[in-house]
C-alpha positions in Angstrom: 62.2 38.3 95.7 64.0 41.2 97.2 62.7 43.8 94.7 59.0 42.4 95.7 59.8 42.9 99.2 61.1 46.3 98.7 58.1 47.4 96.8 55.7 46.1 99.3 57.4 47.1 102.2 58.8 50.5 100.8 57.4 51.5 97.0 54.0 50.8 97.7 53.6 52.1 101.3 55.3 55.3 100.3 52.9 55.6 97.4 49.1 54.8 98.7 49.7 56.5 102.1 48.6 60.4 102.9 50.8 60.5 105.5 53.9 59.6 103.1 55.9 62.0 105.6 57.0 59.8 107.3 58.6 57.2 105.1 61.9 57.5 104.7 61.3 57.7 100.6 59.8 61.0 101.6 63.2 62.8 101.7 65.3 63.0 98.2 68.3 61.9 99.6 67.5 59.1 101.4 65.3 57.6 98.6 68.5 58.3 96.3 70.5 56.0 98.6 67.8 53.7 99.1 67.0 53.1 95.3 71.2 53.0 94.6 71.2 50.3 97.2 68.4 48.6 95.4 70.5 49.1 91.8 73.4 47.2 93.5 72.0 44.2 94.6 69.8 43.6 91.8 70.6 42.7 88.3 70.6 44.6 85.7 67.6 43.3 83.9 66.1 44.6 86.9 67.4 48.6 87.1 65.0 49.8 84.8 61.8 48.6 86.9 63.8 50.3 90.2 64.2 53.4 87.7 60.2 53.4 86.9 60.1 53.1 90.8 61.9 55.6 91.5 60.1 58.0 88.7 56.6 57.5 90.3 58.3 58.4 94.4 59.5 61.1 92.7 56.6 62.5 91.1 54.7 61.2 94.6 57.0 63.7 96.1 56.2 66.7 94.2 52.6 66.1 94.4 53.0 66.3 98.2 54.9 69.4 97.6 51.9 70.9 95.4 49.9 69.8 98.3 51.2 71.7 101.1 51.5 74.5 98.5 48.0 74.7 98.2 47.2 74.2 101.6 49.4 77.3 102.4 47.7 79.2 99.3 44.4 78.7 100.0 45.1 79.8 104.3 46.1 82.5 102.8 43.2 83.5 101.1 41.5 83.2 104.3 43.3 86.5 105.6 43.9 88.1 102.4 39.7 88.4 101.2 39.0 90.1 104.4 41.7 92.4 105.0 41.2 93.6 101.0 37.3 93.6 101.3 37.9 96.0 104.6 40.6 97.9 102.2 37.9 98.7 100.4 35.7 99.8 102.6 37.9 102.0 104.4 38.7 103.3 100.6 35.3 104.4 99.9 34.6 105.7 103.4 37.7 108.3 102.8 36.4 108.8 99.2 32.7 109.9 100.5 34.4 111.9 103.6 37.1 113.8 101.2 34.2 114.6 99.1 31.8 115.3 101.4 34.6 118.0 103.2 
């Protein structure tokens, strides 16, 4: 009953929310310790469902890395395009004045 009550209370929260942040399986370290602690006082039959557990937070985790990745990618497009379409401008302004001179 303990490992149910860690995945409903834990596992499962961690995984389905958006705000994952917050959970304390968001950080490596702490989900380390917490899984350990899970290893301990379970079985053994029952360390290879905490491993698959502890597989999907960590792939959870790294898709909330890619996340804020490509939120911060994508913010920067929005002051990259404009400064590089105004480059351009300014590029072919000085090409038609140089020429024109």
């Amino acid at each position: 009953m303990w490992l149910a009550g860690f995945y409903l209370h834990n596992v499962r929260q961690f995984l389905d929310s958006a705000a994952a942040v917050d959970s304390p399986l968001a950080g490596a370290q702490q989900a380390q310790l917490m899984f350990d602690r899970a290893r301990s006082l379970l079985p053994f039959d029952f360390h290879a469902t905490v491993d698959r557990l502890e597989e999907a937070c960590d792939e959870r985790r790294q898709l909330s890395q890619q996340e804020r990745l490509y939120r911060l990618l994508h913010g920067w497009l929005k002051i990259h395009v404009p400064f590089s379409i105004a480059l351009f401008v300014f590029v072919v302004v000085h090409v038609v004045t140089a020429l024109y001179y």
